[in-house]
C-alpha positions in Angstrom: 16.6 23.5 -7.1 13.6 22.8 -9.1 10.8 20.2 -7.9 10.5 17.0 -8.3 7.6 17.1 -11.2 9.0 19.9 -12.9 12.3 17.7 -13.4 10.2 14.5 -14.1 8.7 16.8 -16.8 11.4 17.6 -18.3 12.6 14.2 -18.5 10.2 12.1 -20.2 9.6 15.0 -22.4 12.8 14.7 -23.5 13.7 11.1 -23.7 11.3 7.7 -24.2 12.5 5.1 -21.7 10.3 2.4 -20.5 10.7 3.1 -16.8 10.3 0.4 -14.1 10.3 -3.3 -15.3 10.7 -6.3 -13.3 14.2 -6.3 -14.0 15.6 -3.1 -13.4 14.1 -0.2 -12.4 14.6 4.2 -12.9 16.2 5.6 -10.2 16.1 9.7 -9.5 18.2 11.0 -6.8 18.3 14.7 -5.5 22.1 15.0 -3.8 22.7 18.0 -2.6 22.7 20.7 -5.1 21.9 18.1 -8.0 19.4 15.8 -9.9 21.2 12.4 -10.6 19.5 9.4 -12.7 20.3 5.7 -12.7 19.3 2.0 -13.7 19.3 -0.2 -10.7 20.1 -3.7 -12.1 17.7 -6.5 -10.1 19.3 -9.1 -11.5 23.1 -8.2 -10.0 22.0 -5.8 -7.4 24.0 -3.3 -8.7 23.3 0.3 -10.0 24.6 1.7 -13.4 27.1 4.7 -13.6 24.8 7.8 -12.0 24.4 10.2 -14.8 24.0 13.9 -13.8 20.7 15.2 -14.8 20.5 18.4 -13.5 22.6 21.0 -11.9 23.7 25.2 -11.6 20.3 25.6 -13.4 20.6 23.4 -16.5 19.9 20.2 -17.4 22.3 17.5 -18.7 22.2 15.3 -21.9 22.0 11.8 -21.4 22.7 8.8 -23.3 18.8 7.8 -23.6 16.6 7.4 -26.4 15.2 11.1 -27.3 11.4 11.4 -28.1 10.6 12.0 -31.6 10.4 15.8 -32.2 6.9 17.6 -31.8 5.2 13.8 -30.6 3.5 13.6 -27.7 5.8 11.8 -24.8 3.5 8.3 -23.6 4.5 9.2 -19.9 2.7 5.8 -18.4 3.4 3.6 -16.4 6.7 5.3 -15.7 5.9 8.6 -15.3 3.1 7.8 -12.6 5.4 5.5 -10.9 7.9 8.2 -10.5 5.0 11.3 -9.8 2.5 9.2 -7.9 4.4 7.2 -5.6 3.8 6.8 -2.3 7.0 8.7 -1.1 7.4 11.1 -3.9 6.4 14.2 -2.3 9.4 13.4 -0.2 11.7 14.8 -3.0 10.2 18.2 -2.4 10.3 18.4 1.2 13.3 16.9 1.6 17.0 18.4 1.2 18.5 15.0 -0.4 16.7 11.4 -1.3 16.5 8.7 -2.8 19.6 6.8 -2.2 21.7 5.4 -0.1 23.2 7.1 2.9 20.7 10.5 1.8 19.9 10.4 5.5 24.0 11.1 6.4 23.8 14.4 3.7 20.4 15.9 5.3 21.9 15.2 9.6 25.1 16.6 8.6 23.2 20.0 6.4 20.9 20.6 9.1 21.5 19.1 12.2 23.5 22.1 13.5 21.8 24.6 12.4 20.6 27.3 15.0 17.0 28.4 13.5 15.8 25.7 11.7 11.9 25.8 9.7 9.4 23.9 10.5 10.2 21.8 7.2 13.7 21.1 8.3 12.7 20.2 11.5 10.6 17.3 10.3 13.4 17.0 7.6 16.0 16.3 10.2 13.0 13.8 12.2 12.9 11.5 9.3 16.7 11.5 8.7 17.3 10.5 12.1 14.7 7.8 11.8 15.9 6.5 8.4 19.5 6.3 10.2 17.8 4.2 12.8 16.0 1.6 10.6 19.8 1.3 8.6 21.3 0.6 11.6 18.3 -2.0 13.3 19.1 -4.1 9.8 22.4 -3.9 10.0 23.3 -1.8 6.6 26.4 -0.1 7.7 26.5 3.8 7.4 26.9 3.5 3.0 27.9 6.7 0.7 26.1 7.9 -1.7 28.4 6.4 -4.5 28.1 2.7 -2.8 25.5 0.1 -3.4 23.6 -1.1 -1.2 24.0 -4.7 0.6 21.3 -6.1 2.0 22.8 -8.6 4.0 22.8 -8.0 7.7 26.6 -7.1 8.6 26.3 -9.2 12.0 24.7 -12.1 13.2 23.2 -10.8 16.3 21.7 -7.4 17.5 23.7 -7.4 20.8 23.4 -4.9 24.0 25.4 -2.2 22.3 23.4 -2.3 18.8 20.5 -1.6 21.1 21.6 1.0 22.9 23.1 2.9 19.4 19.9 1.8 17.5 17.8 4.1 20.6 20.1 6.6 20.5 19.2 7.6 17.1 15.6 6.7 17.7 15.5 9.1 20.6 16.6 12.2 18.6 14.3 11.4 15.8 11.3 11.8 18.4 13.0 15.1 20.1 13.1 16.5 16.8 9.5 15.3 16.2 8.5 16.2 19.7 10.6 20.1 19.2 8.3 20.7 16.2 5.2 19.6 17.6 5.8 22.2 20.5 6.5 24.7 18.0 3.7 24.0 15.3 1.5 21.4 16.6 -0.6 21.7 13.0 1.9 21.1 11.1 1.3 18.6 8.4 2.8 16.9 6.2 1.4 14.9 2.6 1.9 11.7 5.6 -0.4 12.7 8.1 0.2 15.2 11.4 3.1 15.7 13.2 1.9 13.5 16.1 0.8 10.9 13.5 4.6 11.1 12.6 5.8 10.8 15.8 3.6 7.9 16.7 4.3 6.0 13.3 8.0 6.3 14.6 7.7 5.1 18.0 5.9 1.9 16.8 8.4 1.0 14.6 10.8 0.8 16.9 8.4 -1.6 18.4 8.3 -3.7 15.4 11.8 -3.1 15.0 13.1 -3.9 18.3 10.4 -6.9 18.0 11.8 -8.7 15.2 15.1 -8.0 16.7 15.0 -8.4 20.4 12.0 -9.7 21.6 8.2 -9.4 22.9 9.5 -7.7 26.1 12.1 -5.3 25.1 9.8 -3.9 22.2 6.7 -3.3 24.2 9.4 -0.9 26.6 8.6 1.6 23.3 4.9 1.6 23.3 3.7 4.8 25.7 0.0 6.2 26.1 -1.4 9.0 23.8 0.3 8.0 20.8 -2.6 8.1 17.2 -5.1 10.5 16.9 -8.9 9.5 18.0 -9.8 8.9 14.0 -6.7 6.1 13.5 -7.5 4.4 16.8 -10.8 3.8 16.4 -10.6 2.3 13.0 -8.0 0.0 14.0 -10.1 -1.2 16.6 -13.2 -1.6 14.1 -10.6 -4.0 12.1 -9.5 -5.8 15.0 -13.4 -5.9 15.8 -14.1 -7.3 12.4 -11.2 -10.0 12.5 -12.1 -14.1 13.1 -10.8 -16.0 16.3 -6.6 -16.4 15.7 -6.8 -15.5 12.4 -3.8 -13.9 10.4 -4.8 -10.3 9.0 -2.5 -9.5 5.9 -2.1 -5.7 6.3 -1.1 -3.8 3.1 1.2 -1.1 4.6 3.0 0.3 7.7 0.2 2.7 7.5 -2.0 0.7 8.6 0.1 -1.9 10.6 1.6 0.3 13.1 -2.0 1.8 14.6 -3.2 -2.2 14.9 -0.2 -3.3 16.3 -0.4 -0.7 19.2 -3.6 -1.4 19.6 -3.4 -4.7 20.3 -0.6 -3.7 22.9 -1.4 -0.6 24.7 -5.4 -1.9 24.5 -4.2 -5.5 25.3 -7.1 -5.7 22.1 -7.3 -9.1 20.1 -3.9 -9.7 20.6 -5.4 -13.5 19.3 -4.9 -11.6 15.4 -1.4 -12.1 14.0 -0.6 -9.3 12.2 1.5 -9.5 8.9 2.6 -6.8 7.0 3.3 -7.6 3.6 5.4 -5.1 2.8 7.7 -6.5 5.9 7.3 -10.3 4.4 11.1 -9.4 2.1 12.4 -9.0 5.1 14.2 -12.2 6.5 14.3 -11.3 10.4 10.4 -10.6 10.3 9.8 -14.0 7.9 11.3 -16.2 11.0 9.7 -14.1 13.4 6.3 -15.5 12.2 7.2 -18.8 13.0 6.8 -17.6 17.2 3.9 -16.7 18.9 3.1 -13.1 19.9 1.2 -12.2 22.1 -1.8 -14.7 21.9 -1.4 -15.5 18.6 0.3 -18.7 17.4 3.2 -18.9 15.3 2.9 -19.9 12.0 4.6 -23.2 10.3 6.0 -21.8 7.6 7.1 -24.8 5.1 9.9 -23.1 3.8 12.8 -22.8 6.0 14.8 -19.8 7.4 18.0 -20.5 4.9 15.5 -20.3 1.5 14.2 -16.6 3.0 17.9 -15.7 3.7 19.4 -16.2 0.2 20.0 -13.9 -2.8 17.8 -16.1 -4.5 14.7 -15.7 -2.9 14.3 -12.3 -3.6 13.4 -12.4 -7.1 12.3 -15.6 -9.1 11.2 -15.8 -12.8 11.1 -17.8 -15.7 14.0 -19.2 -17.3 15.0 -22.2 -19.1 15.0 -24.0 -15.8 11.2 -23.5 -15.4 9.2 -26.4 -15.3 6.2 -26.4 -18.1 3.8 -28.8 -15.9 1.5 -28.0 -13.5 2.5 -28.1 -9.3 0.6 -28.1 -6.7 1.4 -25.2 -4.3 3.2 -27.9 -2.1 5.8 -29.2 -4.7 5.8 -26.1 -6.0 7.5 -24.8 -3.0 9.1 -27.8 -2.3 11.2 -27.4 -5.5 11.8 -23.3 -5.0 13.9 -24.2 -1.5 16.8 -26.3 -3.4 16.5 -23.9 -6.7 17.0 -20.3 -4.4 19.7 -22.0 -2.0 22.0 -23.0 -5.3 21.6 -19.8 -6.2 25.1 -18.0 -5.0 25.1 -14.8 -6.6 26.0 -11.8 -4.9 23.4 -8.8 -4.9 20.0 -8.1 -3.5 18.0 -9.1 -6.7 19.8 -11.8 -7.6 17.4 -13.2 -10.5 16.5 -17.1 -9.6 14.4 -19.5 -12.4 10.9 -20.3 -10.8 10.4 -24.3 -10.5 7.1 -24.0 -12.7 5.0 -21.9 -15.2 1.9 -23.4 -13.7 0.8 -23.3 -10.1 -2.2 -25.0 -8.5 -3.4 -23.1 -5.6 -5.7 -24.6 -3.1 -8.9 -22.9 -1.9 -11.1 -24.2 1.3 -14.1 -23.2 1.0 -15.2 -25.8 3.8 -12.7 -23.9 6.6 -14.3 -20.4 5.5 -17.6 -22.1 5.8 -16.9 -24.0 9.4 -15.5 -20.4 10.7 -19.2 -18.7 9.8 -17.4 -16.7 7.0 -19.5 -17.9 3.7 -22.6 -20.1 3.6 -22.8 -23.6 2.7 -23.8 -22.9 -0.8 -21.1 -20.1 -1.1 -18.5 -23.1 0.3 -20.0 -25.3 -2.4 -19.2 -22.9 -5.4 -15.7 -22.3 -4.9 -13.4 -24.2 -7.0 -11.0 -26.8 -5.3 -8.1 -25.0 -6.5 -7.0 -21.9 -8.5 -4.8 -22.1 -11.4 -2.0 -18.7 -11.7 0.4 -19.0 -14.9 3.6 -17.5 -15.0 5.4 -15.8 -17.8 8.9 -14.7 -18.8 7.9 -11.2 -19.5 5.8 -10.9 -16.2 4.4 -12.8 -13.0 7.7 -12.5 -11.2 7.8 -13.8 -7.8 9.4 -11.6 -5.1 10.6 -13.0 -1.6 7.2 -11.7 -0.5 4.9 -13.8 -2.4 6.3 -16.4 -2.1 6.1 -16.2 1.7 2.3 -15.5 1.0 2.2 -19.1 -0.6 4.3 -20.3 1.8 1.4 -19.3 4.5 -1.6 -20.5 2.2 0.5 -23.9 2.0 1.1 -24.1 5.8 -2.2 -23.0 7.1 -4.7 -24.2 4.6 -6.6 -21.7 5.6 -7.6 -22.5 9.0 -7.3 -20.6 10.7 -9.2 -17.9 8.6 -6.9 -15.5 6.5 -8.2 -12.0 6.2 -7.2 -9.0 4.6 -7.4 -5.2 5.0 -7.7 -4.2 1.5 -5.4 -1.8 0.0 -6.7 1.8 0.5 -9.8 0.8 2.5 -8.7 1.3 6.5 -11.7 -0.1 7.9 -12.9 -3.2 6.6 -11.6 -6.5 6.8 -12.6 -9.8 3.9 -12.1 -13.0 4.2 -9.1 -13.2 1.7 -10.2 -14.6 -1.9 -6.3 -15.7 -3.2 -5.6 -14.4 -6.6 -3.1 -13.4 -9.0 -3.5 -11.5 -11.1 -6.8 -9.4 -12.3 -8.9 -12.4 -12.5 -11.6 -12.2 -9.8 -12.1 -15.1 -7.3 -16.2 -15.3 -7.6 -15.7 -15.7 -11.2 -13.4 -18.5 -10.7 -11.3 -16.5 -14.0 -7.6 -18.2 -14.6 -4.7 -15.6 -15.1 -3.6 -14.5 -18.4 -0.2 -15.4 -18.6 1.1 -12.1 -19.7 -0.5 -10.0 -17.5 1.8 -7.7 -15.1 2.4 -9.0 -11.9 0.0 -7.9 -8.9 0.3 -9.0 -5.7 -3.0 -9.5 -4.3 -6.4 -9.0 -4.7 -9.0 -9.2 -2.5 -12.9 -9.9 -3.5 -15.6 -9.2 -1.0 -18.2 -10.6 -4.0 -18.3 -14.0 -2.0 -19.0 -12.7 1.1 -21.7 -10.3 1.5 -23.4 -11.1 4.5 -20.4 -11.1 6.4 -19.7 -7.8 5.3 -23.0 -6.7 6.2 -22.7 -7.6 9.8 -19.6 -6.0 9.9 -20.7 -2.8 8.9 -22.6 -2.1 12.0 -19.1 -1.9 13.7 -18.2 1.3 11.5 -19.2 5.1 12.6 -18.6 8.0 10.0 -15.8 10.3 12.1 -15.2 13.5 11.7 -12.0 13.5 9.3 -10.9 16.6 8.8 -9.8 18.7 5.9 -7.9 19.3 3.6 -7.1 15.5 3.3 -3.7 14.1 3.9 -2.6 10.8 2.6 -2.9 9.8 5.8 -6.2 10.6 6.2 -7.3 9.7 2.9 -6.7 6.1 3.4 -9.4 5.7 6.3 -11.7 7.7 4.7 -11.5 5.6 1.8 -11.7 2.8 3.7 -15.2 3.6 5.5 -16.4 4.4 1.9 -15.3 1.2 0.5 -16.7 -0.7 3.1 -20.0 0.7 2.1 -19.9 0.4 -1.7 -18.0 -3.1 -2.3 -20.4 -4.7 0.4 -23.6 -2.7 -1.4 -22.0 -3.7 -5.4 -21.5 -7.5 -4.0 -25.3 -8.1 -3.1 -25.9 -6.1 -6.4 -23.6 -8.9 -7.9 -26.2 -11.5 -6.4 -29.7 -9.7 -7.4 -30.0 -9.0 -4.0 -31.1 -5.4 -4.4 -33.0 -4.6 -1.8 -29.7 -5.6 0.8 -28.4 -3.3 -1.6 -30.1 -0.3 -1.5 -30.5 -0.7 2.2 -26.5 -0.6 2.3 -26.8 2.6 0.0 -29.5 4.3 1.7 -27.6 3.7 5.4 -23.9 5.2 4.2 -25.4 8.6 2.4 -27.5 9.5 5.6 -24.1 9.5 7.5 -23.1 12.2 4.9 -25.4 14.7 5.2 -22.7 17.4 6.8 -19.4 16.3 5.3 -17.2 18.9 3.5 -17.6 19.1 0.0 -13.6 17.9 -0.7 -15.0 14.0 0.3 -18.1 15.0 -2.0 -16.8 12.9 -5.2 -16.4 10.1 -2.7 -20.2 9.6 -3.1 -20.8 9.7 -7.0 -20.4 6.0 -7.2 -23.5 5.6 -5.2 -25.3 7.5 -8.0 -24.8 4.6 -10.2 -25.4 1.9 -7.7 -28.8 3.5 -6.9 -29.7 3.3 -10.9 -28.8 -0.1 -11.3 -31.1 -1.2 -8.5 -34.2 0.5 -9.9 -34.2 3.7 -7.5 -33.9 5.9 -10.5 -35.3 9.0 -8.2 -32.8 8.1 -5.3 -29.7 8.7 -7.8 -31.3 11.8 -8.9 -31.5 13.3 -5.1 -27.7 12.4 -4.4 -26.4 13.8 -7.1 -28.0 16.9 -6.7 -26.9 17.0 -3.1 -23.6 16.2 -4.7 -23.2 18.0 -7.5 -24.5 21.7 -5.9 -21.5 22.3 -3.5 -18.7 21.1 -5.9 -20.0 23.2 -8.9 -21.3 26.5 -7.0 -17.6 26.0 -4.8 -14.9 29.1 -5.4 -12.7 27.9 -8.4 -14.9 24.8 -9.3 -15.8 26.6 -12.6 -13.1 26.0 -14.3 -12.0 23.0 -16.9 -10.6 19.9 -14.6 -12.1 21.3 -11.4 -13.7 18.8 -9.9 -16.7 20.9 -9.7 -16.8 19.8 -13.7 -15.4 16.6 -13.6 -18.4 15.8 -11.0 -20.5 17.1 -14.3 -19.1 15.0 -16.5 -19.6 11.9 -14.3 -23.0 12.4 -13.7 -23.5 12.6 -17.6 -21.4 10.0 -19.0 -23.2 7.5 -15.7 -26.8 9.0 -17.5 -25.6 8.0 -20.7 -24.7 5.0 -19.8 -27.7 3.8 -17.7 -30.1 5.7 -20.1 -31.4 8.1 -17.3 -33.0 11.0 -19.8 -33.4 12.6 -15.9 -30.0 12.3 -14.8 -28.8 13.7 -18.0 -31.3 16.4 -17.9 -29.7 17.0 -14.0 -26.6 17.3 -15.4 -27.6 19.8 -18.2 -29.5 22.1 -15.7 -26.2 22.8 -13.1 -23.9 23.1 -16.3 -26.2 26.1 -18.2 -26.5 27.6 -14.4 -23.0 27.3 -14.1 -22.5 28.9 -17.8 -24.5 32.1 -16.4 -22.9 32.3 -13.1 -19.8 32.5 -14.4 
């Protein structure tokens, strides 16, 4: 069968459909022996007739628009969705995926077999995984052919659920455990085979958590699970983390190393964890509402049967919609009624959002009282946030809406914080936005703009940041870097470079510089693959006046990526480090940085 690229290739050179939209989105299946394609309908939950995109080496026409002959196909956004998602590498090391019941296809092709690879090995892992998580939420064993309900098929998660949810759990981890024994490097795009294997004995945690209890879930939780690397960063963001505050995490990824830290280090176990991923989920929603551990439940305003109906899961604007301004109080207030009326059947049922205008409160006064901002920080923030929502974007999934509901219920003491998205080791006070528009600019949201989630802004909260940064200690990643390792390397940049651009922000260049000067002496012996990492420091090092600083990092930059084997060639990022450093000369008028630039590129020319 061909990859998964070469058949999105072929695709969207071929026809010119719009991808995802908020409304329905692209789905790509690889069955067994076959390519199929689909729209999944949000609205009714359903998905259109599969069509048959490729099979016994030939591709099928389909009833899409064709592009126009000899143009140039405009593959984003729906092309990067589909080739730089998180989980599309999993198309290519899987057998089948990418609907429901794929799991069933790959247990029952490989489960038996007497010599399997080290690829089907971790294939047959993950299946038996996936089959656990369907059964812990109660989605009955579907066929490919069926769509899937979301609703949970019983009220209760009894004795004998348990025992047939750890059944399956138990051969995911032999088959985890068998090919750890056999090839204990083997990696995949995810991380290590024991970062695998730990990844899936915490979620049975959380799993069994949501399901059965503090007690029963901490019987999953053993010793050695998480390399050295991922348990030391979750304990610098525990570290980081204010007295009972609630830490927004933005993936499993990052969830399940805190979460057994916090339990197998009894660590901060004050920090409620919430995954927002893990907020559509009913079961975990209600599960906020107790205390774990030593943290306090949360009162959610909003009550179990809003989070439990079709309705909740997507809201928009319709005729229904309200054009005044709500507070974020009667905004909610008015969701509840309008998402319980809402009957339809389907796990997108499409429900009209109460307003087009929300008014979201901001406390500066708690951040302040908790030693998170100054007083004269406190004093600049705006009593309230304004986010506008549109027909054509700003849709509300069951997710943020639980994310207001929290905002609502807390007011922000105690302290939200956030690890931001890509960037494992650094925790901020979170600055609420929708949107693009940035907190410290106090920016209202264009109307039209496509819906983010959240965004996080460290610009307000510099010195924090800086006294947090004593807490962090370069590691020795390794290489080549996995996604799973990218994340936390990313992370200890980013802690580094948003804390050193924020007292930039504030003329404060000195703090800046200082921040600059103390992350590139960590980096004197990295590998050149996390080289590129440090190029933004060139710039920041202009922009504060230290003109001969930039020069000296990129030059220690820029002389292992371009002499490297292969870095000669067009798109290597040998040259695209070239090109960096010119266009950021250009920019900053740095005659010397362009002249740098010049110099490695005619050496280059002659060594090749």
């Amino acid at each position: 069968m061909p990859e998964y690229g070469t058949v999105l290739d072929t695709f969207f050179s071929r026809y010119n459909e719009a991808g995802s939209s908020p409304l329905r989105e692209m789905r790509f299946e690889k069955r067994p022996e076959r390519y199929v394609v689909s729209w999944f309908i949000k609205a009714t939950g359903e998905n259109d007739d599969s069509m048959l995109l490729w099979e016994d080496g030939r591709y099928y026409d389909l009833p899409f628009e064709r592009q126009p002959a000899g143009s140039q196909p405009d593959r984003a956004p729906s092309y990067a969705f589909f080739q730089e998602s998180h989980s599309a590498w999993l198309y290519d090391w899987l057998p089948a995926y990418g609907y429901t019941g794929y799991f069933n296809d790959i247990i029952e092709a490989l489960e038996h077999l007497e010599s399997p690879t080290d690829t089907q090995l971790f294939a047959l892992a993950f299946a038996w995984s996936a089959a656990a998580s369907h059964h812990a939420l109660g989605w009955s064993a579907h066929s490919p052919s069926e769509t899937l309900n979301t609703a949970r098929s019983t009220p209760v998660f009894s004795d004998r659920d348990k025992e047939s949810y750890l059944n399956l759990r138990k051969r995911s981890w032999r088959t985890y455990e068998q090919l750890l024994t056999h090839h204990p490097e083997f990696t995949t795009p995810a991380g290590s085979v024991h970062h695998l294997l730990s990844d899936d004995r915490m979620l049975a945690f959380l799993e069994l958590l949501v399901l059965r209890g503090e007690a029963e879930a901490s019987e999953m939780v053993t010793k050695g699970l998480y390399d050295a690397y991922i348990l030391e960063a979750a304990e610098n963001i525990l570290g980081q983390c204010p007295s009972q505050c609630i830490l927004i995490s933005p993936s499993l990824t990052v969830t399940l190393p805190l979460m057994y830290v916090q339990v197998s280090q009894e660590l901060r176990t004050d920090v409620r964890i919430v995954d927002r991923y893990l907020l559509q989920d009913p079961a975990f929603i209600s599960l906020l509402r107790q205390q774990v551990g030593g943290a306090a439940g949360i009162p959610l305003r909003l009550p179990d049967s809003f989070y439990e109906s079709p309705g909740s899961n997507l809201m928009s604007v319709n005729d229904q919609t309200e054009s005044d301004t709500l507070s974020l109080d009667s905004f909610l207030l008015k969701a509840a009624p309008l998402a319980e009326a809402n009957t339809s059947s389907g796990p997108l049922t499409l429900c009209p959002l109460p307003a087009r205008v929300v008014s979201l409160p901001v406390s500066g006064q708690s951040l302040h009282n908790r030693g998170l901002i100054s007083s004269r920080q406190a004093e600049a923030l705006p009593e309230a946030l304004t986010a506008y929502f549109s027909a054509s974007g700003n849709q509300l999934l069951r997710r943020d809406i639980a994310m207001l509901d929290i905002i609502a219920s807390t007011d922000w003491d105690p302290p939200l914080c956030a690890v931001m998205a890509g960037n494992g080791e650094k925790v901020f006070p979170i600055g609420y936005e929708w949107g693009q528009g940035l907190l410290a600019r106090h920016s209202p949201i264009a109307p039209d703009r496509s819906r983010e989630q959240y965004q996080y802004t460290p610009a307000l909260f510099p010195q924090a940041s800086q006294r947090l940064l004593s807490r962090l200690r370069l590691e020795t990643f390794p290489a080549p870097l996995s996604p799973a390792h990218r994340i936390f390397w990313n992370g200890y940049v980013n802690a580094f470079l948003s804390t050193a651009d924020a007292f930039h922000q504030q003329g404060e260049h000195a703090e800046a510089l200082e921040v600059v000067g103390r992350f590139v002496e960590t980096c004197q012996h990295i590998p050149s693959e996390y080289m590129p990492s440090l190029l933004p420091f060139v710039r920041l090092y202009l922009i504060c006046g230290a003109e001969h600083k930039a020069i000296d990092l990129a030059r220690a930059v820029l002389e292992p990526l371009v002499y490297a084997e292969g870095n000669a060639g067009a798109g290597s990022s040998g040259q695209k480090a070239l090109a960096w450093i010119e266009a950021t000369g250009r920019q900053h008028n740095s005659a010397t940085l362009i002249a740098l630039a010049g110099e490695f590129r005619s050496q280059l020319f002659r060594h090749r």
